[in-house]
C-alpha positions in Angstrom: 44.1 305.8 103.5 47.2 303.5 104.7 50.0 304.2 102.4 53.0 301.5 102.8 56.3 302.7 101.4 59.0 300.3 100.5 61.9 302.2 99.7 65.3 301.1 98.0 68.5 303.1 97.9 71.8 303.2 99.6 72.4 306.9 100.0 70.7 309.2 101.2 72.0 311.9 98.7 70.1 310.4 96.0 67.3 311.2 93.4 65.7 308.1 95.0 65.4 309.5 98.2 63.9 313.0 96.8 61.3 310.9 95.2 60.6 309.2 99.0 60.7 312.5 100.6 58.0 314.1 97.6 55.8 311.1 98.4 56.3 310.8 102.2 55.2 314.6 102.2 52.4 314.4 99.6 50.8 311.6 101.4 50.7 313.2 104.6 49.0 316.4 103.3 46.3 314.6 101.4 45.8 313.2 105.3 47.2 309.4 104.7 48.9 307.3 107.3 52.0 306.2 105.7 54.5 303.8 107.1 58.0 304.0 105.4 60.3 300.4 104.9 63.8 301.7 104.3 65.5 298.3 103.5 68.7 299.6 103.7 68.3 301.6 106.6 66.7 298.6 108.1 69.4 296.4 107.2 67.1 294.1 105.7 68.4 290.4 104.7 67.6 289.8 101.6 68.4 286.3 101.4 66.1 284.1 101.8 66.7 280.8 104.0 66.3 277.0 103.5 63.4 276.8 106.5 61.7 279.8 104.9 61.4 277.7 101.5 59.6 275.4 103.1 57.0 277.5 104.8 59.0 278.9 108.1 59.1 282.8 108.3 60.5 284.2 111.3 59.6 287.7 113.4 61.0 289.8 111.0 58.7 288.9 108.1 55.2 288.2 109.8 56.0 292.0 110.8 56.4 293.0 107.0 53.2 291.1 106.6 51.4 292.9 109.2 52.6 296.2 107.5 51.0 294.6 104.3 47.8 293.9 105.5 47.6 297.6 106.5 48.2 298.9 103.8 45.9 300.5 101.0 48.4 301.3 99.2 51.8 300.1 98.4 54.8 302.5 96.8 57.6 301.1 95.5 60.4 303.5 95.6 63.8 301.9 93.9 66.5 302.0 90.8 66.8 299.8 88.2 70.0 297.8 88.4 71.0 296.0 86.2 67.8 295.7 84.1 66.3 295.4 87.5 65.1 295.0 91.0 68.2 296.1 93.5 69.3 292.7 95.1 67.7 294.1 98.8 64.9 294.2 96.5 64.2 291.0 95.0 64.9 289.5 98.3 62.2 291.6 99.9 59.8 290.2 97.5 61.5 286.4 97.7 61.1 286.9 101.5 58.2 289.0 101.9 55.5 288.0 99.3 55.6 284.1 100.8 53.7 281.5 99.1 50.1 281.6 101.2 50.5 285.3 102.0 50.7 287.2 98.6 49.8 284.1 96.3 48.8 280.3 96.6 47.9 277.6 93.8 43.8 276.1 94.2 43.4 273.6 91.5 46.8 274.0 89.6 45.7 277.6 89.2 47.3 280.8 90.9 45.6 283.0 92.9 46.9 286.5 94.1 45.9 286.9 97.8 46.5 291.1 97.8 43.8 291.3 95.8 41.9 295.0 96.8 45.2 296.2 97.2 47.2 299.0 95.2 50.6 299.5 93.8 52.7 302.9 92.8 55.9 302.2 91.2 58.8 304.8 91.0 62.3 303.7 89.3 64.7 305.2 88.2 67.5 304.1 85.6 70.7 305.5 84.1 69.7 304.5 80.4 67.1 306.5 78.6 63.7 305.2 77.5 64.7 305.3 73.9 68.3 302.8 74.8 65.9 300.6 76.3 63.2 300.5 73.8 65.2 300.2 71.1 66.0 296.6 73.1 62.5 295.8 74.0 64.2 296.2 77.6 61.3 298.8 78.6 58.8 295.8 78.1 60.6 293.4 79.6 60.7 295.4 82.4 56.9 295.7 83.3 56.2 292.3 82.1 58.8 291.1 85.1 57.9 293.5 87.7 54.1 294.8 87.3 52.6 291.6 85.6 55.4 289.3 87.1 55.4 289.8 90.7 53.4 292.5 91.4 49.8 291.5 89.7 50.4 288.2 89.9 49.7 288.7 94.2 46.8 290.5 93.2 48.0 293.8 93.4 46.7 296.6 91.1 49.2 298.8 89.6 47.9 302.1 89.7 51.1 303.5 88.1 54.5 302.8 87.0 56.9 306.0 86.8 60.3 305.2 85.2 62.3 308.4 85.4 65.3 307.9 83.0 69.2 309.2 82.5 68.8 310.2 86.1 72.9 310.4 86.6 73.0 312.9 83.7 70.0 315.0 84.2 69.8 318.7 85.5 68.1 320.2 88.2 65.3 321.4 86.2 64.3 317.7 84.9 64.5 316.5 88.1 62.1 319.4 89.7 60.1 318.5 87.1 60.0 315.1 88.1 58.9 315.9 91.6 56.6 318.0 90.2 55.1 315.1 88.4 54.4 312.7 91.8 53.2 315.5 93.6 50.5 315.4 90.5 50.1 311.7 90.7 49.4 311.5 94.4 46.9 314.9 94.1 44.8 312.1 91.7 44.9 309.2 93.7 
C-alpha cells in the first residue's frame, strides 16, 4: 500500500507533528510505502499564480501530482485555523488539485478524477466539539473539507479525526489520542 502524507504545521514541537510521527511509524510497520509532504518544511507556495488559473502548472506541482497518482492513500495531517484549512493548506489544494487532475466538468456535470483513491483526515482545533456544535461549526466543517474539496475529486474519506482543546489538554488525552490512530491504521 502507497501511503501519501500531506502534513501542515509550523513547529515541530507540536501535537501535529506527534500525530505525523504516530502515523509515519504505523504505516511503516503494517509494511506501507509512505511518502511525507511537509509543506512547511518544503517551503511550499501556497499562492496560486495568474498562468496556473489558466491551465499552466510548473515543475513543482506536476511533482505533487506524480506523488498523487502514487498514492493509495492520502493523510491529511493539519490544524484548524480559523474554522479552517491553514493558508499553506488551502493553497496546496488551490495549487495542487488543478482543474483536469483531481476534477473536470463533462456535460455541465463534475466529475472527481481521484476516484479509487482514499483519504485520512487528522485536525486538530483549540475549541471543543461542544463550542463548535453548539454553532453548527462542526458541520460546516466536514461539509467544506470532506464533501467540499476532498469528495468532490473523488476521493473517499475513510476517516475524519478532529482531536479538540488540544492547547489545553494533558498528557494523558493526548497519549490517548495516539493511541487512537495507531487503532485506526491497525483497521485499515
Amino acid at each position: 500500500m502507497n501511503d501519501l502524507i500531506v502534513y501542515a504545521h509550523p513547529r515541530k514541537e507540536s501535537f501535529n507533528h506527534a500525530i505525523l510521527e504516530t502515523t509515519v511509524r504505523g504505516l511503516q510497520e503494517k509494511g506501507h510505502e509512505v511518502v511525507v509532504r511537509d509543506l512547511y518544511a518544503m517551503e511550499f507556495q501556497p499562492v496560486i499564480s495568474s498562468s496556473e488559473i489558466l491551465g499552466g502548472i510548473g515543475e513543482d506541482i506536476e511533482q505533487e501530482h506524480e506523488y498523487l497518482k502514487w498514492a493509495d492513500v492520502i493523510t491529511f495531517i493539519y490544524p484548524i485555523w480559523w474554522t479552517g484549512l491553514p493558508a499553506i493548506v488551502k493553497g496546496y489544494i488551490d495549487r495542487v488539485f488543478t482543474y483536469g487532475f483531481a476534477y473536470r466538468y463533462v456535460n455541465g456535470e463534475q466529475k472527481g478524477l481521484l476516484k479509487g483513491k482514499k483519504a485520512f483526515i487528522i485536525n486538530t482545533q483549540g475549541k471543543s466539539h461542544a463550542q463548535y456544535a453548539a454553532i453548527g461549526m462542526d458541520k460546516a466543517l466536514l461539509l467544506t473539507s470532506d464533501k467540499g474539496i476532498f469528495e468532490y475529486c473523488g476521493l473517499e474519506v475513510l476517516h475524519h479525526v478532529i482531536f479538540e482543546s488540544v492547547p489545553s489538554s494533558d498528557e494523558t488525552t493526548r497519549t490517548a489520542w495516539l493511541k487512537q490512530i495507531e487503532e485506526l491504521i491497525g483497521k485499515a
